[in-house]
Rosetta silent file (secondary structure, phi, psi, omega in degrees, C-alpha in Angstrom):
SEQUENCE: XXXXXXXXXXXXXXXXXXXXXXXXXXXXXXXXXXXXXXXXXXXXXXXXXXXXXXXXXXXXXXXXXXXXXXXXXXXXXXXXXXXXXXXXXXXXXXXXXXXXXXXXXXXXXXXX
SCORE:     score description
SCORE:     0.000 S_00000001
   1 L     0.000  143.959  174.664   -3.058  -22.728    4.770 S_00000001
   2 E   -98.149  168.217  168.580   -0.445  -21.887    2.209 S_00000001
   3 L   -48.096  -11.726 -179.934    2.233  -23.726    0.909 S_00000001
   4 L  -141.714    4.244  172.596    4.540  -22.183    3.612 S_00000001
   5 E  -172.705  150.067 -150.129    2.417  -21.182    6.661 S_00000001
   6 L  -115.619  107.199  154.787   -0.978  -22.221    8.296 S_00000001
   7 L   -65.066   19.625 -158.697   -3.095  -19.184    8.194 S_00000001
   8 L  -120.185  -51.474  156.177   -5.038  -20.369   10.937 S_00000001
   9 L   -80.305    9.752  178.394   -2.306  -19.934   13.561 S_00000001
  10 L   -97.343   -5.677 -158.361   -1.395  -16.483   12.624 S_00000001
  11 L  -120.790  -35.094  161.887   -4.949  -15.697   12.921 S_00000001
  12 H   -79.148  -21.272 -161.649   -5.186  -17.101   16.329 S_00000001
  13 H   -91.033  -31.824 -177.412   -1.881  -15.743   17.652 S_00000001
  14 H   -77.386  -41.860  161.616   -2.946  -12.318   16.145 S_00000001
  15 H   -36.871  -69.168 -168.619   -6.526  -12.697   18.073 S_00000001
  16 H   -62.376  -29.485 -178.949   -4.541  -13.673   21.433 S_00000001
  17 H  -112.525   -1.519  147.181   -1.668  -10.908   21.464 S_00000001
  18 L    50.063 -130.212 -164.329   -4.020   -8.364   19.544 S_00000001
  19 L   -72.771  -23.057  142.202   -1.365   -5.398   19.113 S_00000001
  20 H   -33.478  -80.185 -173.020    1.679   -7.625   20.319 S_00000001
  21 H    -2.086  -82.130 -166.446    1.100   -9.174   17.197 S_00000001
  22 H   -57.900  -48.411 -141.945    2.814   -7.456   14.257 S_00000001
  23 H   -74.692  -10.457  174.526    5.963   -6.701   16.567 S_00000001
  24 H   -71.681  -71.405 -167.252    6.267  -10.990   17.350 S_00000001
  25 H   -33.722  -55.229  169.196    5.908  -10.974   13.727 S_00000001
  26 H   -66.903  -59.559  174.750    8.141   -8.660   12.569 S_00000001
  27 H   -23.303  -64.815 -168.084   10.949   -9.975   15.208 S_00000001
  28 H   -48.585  -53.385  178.239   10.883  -13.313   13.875 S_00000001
  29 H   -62.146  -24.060 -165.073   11.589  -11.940   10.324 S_00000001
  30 H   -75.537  -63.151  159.085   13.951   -9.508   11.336 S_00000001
  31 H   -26.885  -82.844  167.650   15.718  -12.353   13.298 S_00000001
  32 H   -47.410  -53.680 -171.109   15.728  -15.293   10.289 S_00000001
  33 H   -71.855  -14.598 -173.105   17.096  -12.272    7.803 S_00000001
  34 H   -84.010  -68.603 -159.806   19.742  -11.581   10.672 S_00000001
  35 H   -69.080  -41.970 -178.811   21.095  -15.370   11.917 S_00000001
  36 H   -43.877    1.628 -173.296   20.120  -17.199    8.758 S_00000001
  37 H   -86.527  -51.991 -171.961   23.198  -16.109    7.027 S_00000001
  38 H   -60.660  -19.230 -160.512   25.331  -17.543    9.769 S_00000001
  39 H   -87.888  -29.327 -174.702   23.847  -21.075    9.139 S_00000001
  40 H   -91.156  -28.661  149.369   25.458  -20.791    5.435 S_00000001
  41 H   -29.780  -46.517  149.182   28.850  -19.431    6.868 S_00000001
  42 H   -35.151  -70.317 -152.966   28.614  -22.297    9.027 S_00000001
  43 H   -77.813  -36.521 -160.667   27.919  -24.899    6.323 S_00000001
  44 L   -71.778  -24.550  174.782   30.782  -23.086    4.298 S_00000001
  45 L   -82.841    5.204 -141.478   33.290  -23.496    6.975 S_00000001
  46 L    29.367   64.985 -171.807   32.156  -27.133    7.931 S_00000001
  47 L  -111.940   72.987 -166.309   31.320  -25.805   11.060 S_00000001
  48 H   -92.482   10.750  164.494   28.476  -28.201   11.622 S_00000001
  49 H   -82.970  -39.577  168.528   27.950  -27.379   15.575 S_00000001
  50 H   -51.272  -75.727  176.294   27.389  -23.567   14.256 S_00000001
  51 H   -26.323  -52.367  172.696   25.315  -24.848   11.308 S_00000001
  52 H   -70.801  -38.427  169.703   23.282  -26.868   14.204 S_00000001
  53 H   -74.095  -63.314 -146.390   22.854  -23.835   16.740 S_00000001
  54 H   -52.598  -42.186  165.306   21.919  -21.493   13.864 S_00000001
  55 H   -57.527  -42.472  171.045   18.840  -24.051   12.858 S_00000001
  56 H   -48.210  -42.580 -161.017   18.113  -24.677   16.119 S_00000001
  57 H   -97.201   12.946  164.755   17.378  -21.122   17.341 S_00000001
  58 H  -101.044  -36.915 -153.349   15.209  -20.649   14.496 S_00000001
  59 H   -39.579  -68.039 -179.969   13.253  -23.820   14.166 S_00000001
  60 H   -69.237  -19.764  156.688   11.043  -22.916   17.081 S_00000001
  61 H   -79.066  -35.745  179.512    9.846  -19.107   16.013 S_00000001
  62 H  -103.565   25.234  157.066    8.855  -20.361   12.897 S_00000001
  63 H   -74.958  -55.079 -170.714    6.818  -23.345   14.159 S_00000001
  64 H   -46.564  -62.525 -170.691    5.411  -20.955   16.843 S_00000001
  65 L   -55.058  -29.942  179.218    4.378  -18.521   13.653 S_00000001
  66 L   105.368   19.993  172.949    2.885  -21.435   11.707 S_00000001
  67 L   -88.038   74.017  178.855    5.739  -22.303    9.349 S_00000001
  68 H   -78.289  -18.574 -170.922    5.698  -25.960    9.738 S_00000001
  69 H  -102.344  -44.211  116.584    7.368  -26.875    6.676 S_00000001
  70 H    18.072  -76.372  165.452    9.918  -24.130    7.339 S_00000001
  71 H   -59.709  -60.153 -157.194   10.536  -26.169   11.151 S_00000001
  72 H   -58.693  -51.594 -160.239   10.649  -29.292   10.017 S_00000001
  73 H   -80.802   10.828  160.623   13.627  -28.816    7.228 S_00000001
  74 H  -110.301  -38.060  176.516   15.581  -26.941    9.918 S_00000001
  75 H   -39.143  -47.913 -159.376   15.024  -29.681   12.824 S_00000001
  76 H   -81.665  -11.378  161.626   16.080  -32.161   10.225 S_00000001
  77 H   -75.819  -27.679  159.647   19.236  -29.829    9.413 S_00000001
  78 H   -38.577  -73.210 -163.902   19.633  -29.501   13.058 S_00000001
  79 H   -50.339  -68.334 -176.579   19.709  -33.487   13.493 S_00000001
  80 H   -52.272  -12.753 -141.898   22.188  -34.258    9.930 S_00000001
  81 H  -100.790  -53.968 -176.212   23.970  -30.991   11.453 S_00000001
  82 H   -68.823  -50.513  174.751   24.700  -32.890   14.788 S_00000001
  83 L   -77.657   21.416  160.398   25.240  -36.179   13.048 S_00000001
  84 L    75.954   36.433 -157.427   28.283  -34.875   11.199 S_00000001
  85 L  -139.684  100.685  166.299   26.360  -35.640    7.624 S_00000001
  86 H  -102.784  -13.705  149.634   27.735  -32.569    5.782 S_00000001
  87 H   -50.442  -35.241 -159.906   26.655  -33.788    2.480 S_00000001
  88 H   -84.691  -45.484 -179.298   23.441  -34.285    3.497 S_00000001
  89 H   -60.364  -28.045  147.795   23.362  -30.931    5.043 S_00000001
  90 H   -24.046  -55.513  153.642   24.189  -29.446    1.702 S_00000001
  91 H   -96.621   -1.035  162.955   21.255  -30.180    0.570 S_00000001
  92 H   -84.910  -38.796 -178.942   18.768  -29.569    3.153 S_00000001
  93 H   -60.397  -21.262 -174.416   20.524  -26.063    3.745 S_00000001
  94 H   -73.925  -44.518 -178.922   19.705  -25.468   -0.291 S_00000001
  95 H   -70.067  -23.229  143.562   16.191  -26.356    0.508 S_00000001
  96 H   -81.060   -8.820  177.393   15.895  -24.436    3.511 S_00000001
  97 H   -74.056  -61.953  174.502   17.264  -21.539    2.182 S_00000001
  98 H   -36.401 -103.749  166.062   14.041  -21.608   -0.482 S_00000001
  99 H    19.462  -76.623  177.059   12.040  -22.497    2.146 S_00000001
 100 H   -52.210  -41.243 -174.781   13.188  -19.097    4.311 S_00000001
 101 H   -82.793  -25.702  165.760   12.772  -16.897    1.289 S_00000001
 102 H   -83.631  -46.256 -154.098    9.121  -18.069    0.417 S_00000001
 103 H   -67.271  -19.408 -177.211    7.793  -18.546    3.914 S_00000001
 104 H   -65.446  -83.083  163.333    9.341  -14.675    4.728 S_00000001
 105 H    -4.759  -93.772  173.685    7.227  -13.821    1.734 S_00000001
 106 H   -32.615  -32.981  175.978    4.467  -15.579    2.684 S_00000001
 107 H   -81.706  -45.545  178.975    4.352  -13.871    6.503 S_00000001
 108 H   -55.689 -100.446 -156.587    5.310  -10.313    4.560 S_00000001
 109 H   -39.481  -66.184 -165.237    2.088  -10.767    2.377 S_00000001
 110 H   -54.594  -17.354 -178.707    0.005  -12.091    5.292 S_00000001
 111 L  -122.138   16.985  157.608    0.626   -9.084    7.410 S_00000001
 112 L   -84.066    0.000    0.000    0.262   -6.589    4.827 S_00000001
């Protein structure tokens, strides 16, 4: 496991969907580089019901993928997003933003 994704379920999901594989893979990134933007639009507008869909619909593609650290800091932006806490969401969106840009890495390198 890496600091941003458990090579061990990319390794299973790539067993079970065998040529399926890269194109799940590839979605997901293509996806996070599309909507993630909207979550900082979102934050910028205080739009925190946006801010809260845009974590939400990633949260579970990268959990699926093996980005657990990735999931967790968007559930918990999800939650703060929904509880109106836009400070707080300030700073989990800085930290998920990192977050998105290593673990994206990390899946890029892993499937090369």
């Amino acid at each position: 496991m890496t600091q941003y994704i458990d090579e061990t379920t990319l390794e299973v999901l790539q067993e079970v969907m065998e040529d399926e594989f890269p194109e799940v893979l590839q979605a997901f990134i293509v996806q996070a580089e599309n909507d993630w933007p909207a979550a900082k639009i979102a934050l910028d507008a205080a739009d925190l019901e946006g801010l809260s869909r845009s974590a939400h619909s990633l949260k579970g593609s990268a959990l699926s993928l093996g980005a657990g650290p990735l999931s967790e800091l968007l559930e918990t932006l999800e939650h703060e997003a929904r509880a109106g806490n836009q400070d707080v969401c300030s700073g989990l969106h800085a930290r998920a933003e990192d977050c998105m840009t290593a673990t994206l890495a990390a899946l890029r390198n892993w499937a090369s």
